[in-house]
C-alpha positions as CSV (number, residue, x, y, z in Angstrom):
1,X,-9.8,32.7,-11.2
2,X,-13.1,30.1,-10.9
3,X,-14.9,28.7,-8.5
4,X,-14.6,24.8,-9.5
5,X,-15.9,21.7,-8.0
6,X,-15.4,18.4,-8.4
7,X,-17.2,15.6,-6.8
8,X,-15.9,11.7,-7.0
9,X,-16.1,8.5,-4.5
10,X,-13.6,6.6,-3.0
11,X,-12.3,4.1,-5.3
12,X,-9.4,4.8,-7.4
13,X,-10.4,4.2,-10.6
14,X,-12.6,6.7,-10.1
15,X,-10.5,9.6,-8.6
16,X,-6.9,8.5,-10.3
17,X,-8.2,9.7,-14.3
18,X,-10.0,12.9,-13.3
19,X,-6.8,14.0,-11.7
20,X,-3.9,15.6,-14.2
21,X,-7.7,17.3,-15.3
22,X,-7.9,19.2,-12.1
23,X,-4.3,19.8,-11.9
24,X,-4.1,21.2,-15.4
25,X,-7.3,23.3,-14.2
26,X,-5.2,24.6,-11.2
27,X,-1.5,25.3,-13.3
28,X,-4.5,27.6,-15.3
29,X,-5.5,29.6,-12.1
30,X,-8.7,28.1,-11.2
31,X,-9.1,27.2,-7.5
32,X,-10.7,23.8,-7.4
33,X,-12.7,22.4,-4.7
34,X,-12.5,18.8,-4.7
35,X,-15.3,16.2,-2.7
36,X,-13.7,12.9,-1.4
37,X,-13.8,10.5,1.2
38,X,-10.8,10.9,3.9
39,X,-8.8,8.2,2.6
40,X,-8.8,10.2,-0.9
41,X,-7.9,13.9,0.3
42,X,-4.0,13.0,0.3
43,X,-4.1,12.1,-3.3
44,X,-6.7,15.0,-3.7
45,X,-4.3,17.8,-2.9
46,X,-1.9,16.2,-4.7
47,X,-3.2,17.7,-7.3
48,X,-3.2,21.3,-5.9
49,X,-7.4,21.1,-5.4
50,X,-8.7,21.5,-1.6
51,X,-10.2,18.7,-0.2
52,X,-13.3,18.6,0.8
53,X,-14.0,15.8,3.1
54,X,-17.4,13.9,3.3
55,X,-18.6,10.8,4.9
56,X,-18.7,8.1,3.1
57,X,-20.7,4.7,3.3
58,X,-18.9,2.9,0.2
59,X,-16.4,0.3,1.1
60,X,-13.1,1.7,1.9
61,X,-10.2,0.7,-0.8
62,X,-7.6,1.8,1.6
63,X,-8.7,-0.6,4.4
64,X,-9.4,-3.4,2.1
65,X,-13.2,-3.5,2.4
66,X,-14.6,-5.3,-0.7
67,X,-17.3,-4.1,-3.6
68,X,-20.1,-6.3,-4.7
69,X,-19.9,-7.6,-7.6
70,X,-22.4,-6.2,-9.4
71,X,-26.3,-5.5,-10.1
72,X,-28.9,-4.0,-8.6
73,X,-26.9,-4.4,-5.2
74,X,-23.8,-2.3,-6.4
75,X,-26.3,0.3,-8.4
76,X,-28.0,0.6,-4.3
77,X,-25.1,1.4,-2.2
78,X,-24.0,4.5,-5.1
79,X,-27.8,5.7,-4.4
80,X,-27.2,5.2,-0.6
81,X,-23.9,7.2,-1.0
82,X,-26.1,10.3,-2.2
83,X,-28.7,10.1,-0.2
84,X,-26.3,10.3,3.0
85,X,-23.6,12.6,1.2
86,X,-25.9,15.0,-0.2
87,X,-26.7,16.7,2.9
88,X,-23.0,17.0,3.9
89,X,-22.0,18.6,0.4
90,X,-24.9,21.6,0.8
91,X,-23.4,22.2,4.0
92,X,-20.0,21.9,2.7
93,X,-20.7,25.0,0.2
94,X,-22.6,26.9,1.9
95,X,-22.0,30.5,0.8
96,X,-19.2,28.9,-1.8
97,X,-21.2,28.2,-4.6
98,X,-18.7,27.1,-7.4
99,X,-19.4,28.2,-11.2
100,X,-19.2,25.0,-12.4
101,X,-19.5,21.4,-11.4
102,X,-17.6,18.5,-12.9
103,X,-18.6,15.1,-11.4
104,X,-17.5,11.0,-11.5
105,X,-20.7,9.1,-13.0
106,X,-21.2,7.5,-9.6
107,X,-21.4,11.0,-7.6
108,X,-24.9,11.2,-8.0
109,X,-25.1,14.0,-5.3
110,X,-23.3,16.3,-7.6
111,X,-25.5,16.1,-10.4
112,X,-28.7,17.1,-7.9
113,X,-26.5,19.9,-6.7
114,X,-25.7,21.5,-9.9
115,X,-30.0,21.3,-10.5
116,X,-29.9,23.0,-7.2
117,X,-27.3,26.2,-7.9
118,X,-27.9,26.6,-11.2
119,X,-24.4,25.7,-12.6
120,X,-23.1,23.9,-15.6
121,X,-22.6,20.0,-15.2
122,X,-19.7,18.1,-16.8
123,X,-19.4,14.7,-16.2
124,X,-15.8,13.3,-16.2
125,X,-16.3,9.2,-17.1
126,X,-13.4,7.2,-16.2
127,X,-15.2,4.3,-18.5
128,X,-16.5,3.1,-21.6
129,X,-20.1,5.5,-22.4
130,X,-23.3,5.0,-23.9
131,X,-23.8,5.1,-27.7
132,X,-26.9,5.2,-29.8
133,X,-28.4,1.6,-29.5
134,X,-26.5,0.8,-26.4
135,X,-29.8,-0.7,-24.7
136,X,-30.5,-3.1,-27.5
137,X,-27.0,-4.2,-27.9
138,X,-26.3,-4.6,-24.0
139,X,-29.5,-6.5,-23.6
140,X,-28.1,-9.7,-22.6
141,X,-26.2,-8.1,-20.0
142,X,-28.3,-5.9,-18.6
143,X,-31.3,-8.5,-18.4
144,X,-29.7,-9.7,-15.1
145,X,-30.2,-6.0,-13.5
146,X,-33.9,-5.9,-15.3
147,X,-34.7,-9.2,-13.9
148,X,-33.6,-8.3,-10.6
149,X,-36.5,-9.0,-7.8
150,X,-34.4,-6.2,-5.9
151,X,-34.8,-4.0,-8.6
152,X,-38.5,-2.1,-8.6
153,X,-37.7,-1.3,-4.7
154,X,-34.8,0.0,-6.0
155,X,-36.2,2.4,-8.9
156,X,-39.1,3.2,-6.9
157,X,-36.5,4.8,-4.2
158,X,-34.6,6.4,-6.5
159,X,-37.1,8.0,-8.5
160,X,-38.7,9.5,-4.4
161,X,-35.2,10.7,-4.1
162,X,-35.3,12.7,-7.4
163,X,-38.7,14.0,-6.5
164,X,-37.7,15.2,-3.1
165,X,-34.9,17.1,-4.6
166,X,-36.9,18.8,-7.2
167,X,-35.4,17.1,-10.1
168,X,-37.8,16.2,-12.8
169,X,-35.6,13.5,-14.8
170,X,-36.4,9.9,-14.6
171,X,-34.3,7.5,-13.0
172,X,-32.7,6.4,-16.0
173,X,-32.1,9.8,-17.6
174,X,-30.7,11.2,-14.6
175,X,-28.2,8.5,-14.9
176,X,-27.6,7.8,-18.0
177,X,-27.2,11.2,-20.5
178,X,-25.0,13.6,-18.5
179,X,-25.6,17.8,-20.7
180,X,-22.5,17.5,-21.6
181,X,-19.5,15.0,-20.7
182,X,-15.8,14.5,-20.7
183,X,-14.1,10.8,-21.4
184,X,-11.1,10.1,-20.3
185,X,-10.5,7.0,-22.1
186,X,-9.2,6.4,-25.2
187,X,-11.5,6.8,-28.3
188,X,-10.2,3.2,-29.3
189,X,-11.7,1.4,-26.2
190,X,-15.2,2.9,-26.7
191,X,-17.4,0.3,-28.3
192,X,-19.1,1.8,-31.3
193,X,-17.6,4.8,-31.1
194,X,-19.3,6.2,-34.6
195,X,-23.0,5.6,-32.7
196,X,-21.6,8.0,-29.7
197,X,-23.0,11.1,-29.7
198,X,-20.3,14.0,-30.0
199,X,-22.6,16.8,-29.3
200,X,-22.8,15.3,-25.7
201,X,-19.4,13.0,-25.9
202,X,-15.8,14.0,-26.4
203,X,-12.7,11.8,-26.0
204,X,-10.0,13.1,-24.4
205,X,-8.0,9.8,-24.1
206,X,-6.0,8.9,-20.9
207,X,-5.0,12.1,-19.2
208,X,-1.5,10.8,-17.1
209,X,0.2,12.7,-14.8
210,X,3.5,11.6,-13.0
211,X,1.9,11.2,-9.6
212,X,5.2,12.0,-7.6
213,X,3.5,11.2,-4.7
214,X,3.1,7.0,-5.7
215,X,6.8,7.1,-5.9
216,X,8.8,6.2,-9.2
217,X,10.4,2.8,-10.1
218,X,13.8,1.6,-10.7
219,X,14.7,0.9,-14.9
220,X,14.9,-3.3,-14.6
221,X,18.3,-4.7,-16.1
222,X,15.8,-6.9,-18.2
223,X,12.4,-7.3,-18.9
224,X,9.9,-6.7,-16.6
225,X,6.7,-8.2,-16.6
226,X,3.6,-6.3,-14.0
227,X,0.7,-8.9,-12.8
228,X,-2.5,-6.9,-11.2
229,X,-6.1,-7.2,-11.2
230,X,-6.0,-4.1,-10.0
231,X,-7.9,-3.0,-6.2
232,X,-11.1,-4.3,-5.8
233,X,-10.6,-8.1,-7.4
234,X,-7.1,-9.3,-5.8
235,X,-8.9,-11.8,-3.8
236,X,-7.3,-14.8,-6.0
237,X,-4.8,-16.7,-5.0
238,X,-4.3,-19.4,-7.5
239,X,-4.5,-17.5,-9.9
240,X,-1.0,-15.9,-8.4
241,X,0.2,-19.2,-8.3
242,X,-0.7,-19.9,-11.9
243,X,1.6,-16.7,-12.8
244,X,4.3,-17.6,-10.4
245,X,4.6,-21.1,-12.4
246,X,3.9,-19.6,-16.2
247,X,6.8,-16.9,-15.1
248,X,9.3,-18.3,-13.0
249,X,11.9,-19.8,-14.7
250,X,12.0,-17.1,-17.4
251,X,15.0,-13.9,-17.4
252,X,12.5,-11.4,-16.5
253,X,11.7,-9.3,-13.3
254,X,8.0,-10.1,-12.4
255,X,6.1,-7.9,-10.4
256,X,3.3,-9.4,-8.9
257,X,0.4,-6.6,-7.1
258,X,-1.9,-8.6,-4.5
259,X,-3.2,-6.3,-2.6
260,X,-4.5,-6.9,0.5
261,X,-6.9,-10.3,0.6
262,X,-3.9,-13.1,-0.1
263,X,-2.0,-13.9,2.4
264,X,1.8,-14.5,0.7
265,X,2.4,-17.4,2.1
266,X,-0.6,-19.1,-0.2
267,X,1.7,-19.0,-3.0
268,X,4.5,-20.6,-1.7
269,X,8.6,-20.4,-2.3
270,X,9.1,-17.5,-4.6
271,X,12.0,-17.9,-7.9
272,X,14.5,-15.4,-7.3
273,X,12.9,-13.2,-10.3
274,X,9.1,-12.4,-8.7
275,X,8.6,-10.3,-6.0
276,X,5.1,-9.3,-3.8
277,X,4.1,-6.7,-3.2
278,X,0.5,-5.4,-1.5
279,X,0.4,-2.4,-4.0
280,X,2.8,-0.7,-6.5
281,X,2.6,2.5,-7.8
282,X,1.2,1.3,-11.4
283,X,1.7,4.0,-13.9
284,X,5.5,4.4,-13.0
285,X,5.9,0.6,-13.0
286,X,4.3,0.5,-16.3
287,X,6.8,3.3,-17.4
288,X,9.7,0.7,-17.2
289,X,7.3,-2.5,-17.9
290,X,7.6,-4.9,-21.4
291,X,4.3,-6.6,-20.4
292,X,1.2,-6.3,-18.4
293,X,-1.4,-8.6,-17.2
294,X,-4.2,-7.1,-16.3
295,X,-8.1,-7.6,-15.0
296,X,-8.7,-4.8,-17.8
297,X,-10.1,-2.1,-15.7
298,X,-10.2,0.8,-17.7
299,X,-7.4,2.8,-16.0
300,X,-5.2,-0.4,-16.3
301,X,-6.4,-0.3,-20.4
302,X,-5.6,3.4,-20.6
303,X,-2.3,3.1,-18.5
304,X,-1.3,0.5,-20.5
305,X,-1.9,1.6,-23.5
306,X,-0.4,5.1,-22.9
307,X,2.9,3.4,-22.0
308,X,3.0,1.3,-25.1
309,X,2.4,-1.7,-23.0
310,X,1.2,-5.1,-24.2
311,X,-1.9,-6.4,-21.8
312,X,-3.0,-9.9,-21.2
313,X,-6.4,-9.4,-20.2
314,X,-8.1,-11.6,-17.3
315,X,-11.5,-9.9,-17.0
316,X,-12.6,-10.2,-13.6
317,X,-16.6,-8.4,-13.5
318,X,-18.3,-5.4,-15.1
319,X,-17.0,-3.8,-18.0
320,X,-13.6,-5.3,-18.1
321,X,-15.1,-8.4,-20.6
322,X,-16.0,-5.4,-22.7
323,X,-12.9,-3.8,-22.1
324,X,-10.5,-7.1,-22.7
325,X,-12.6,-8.0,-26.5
326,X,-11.8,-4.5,-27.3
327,X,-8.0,-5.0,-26.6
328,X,-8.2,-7.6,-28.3
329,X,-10.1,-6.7,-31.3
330,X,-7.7,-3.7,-31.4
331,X,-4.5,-6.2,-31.6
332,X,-3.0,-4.2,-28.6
333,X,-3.7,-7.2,-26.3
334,X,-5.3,-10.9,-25.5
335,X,-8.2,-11.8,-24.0
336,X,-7.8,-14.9,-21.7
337,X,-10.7,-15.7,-19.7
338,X,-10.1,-16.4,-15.8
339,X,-11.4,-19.9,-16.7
340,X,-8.7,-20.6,-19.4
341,X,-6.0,-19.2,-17.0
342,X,-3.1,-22.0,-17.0
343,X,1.0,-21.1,-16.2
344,X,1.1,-22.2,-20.0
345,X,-1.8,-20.2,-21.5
346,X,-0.7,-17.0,-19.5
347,X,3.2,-17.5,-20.6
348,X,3.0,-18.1,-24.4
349,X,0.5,-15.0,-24.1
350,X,2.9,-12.8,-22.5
351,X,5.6,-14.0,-24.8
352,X,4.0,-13.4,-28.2
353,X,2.5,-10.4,-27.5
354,X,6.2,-8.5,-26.5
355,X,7.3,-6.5,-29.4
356,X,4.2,-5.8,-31.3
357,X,4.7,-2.7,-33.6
358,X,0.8,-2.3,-33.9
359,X,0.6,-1.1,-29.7
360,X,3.8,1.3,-29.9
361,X,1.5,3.0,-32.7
362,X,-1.5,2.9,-30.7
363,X,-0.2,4.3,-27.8
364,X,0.9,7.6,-30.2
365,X,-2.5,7.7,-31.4
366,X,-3.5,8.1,-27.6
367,X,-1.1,10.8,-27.2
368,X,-2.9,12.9,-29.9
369,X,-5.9,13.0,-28.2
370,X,-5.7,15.7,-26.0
371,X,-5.6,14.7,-22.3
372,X,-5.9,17.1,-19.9
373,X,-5.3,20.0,-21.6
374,X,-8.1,19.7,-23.8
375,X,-10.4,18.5,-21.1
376,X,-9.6,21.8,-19.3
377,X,-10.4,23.8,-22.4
378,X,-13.6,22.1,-22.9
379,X,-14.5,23.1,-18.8
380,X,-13.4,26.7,-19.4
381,X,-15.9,27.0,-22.6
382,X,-18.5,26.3,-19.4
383,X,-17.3,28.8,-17.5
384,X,-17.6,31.3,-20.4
385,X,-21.5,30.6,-20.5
């Protein structure tokens, strides 16, 4: 048995992929160490790991606090997180140095910590990661974090911190290139996959477990339509109402996730056929669901697609725009821009997606990928160094 240790933050697209992982690592005999916020250690020993509970400064999922949307203000407060955390993690393991260090892409902390021991580093990426040329082909995008007045204080901080813990990577290679790096999203989703580096890069695909603890969900006597833009951007009333219109009068069960920002009452007298609810648990729901609207997270995407789901995708920030084109390019799903969102636009989406042939076969190209058992193997091959 290993010494393992895993170090995430507290949002749940973040923790939720990296879990069947750890649990596969614990049916193998490992014990697993596990670095979360409060709010996460439930879900955490789930899994069978021990959590280790740190301090956190990022907004709080489970009490509805909100993320920003973006930039060099949401790149801060993940710097802020390690600044603060790092201290509480040596202390943490103290005398309990694990053998190997797996780490979410925002746990910055980790990465200094594995410098710091001596360890191997695998980074376990929930998302979409970079590929030979990403830089020039992002530039549009990222010119709003280059142009950033915030952002020299910002590097210049960043690259003190890195200093002051002895690590001699720049800002951006510390970052960006993990040694070596586990993705836990399906091959199809990455952009450009043939310019990703494989010597570094390996896709796993979605790695899904049943989460008994979320609770399962009764089989619909007809179809059954989910409606989520997932945690962090629920804070949209109309466009509830727009769904509540586009899928009222139609003989399905709709299943609309709000979570915690709308008030109910906003959207008015309910049809008979959609219900509310503040959160559902997702991947079981999906399990019994015909369609899926979605703000194209990449969980969502690799939920979805694992279930054979069809996804209408409503992009809300970050890489869900990347993440809807590619379910569309794909033919597994539409892209319908928040903007374009009308009851009609949403329903004749929906309705000529259901029954594609081309997602049932995408889904069993997902299933081939490996999951968690091959995530584990590639771990253990760093334990054997």
């Amino acid at each position: 048995m290993s010494h393992i240790a895993m170090f995430s933050i507290g949002a749940h697209g973040h923790v939720n992929p990296s879990l069947p992982v750890i649990a596969e690592l614990v049916a193998r005999g490992h014990r697993i160490s596990y670095a979360v916020p409060e709010s996460f250690a439930p879900v955490v020993a789930s899994s069978g790991a021990t959590p280790v509970v740190y301090d956190s400064v990022l907004p709080d999922e489970a009490a509805g606090e909100r993320w920003p949307d973006g930039g060099v203000e949401a790149m801060s407060i993940f710097l802020d997180e390690a600044e603060q955390a790092l201290p509480q993690l040596h202390a943490a393991f103290a005398g309990d140095r694990p053998a190997v260090v797996l780490y979410d892409i925002a746990a910055y902390a980790a990465r200094v910590l594995a410098h710091q021991w001596g360890v191997p580093l695998v980074q376990l990426s929930p998302a979409m990661v970079a590929w030979d040329g990403y830089t020039d082909d992002m530039a549009g995008v990222l010119a709003a974090i280059r142009d950033d007045p915030a952002r020299p204080t910002y590097r210049t901080r960043f690259a003190a911190w890195l200093a002051e813990q002895g690590i001699v990577l720049s800002v951006d290679d510390f970052t960006g290139r993990p040694p070596r790096c586990i993705a836990l999203i399906p091959r199809a989703l990455q952009p450009h996959a043939d310019r990703v580096d494989e010597a570094v890069y390996t896709f796993v695909g979605p790695s899904l477990d049943a989460r008994p603890h979320q609770g399962d969900w009764p089989e619909p006597d007809r179809p059954l339509l989910l409606i989520s833009l997932g945690s962090a951007y629920t804070d949209h009333a109309a466009f509830y109402r727009d769904c509540v219109a586009a899928f009222g009068g139609l003989d399905w069960q709709v299943v609309i996730s709000i979570g915690r920002h709308v008030d109910p009452a906003e959207l008015g007298r309910l049809p008979p056929n959609v219900e509310l609810h503040r959160w559902v648990p997702q991947l079981a729901v999906l399990g019994r669901a015909s369609a899926f609207v979605t703000h194209a997270g990449m969980g969502g995407c690799s939920e979805g697609l694992y279930q054979g789901v069809p996804m209408v995708a409503v992009p809300q920030a970050v890489d869900q725009f990347t993440n809807a084109a590619m379910l569309e390019e794909l033919g597994i799903g539409v892209h319908l821009p928040m903007e374009q969102v009308t009851p009609q636009a949403l329903r004749t989406a929906v309705l000529d997606l259901v029954g594609s042939p081309v997602v049932a076969a995408r889904a069993d190209v997902l299933r081939a990928a490996g999951g968690a058992a091959r995530a584990a193997d590639i771990i253990e091959a760093q334990l054997r160094r």
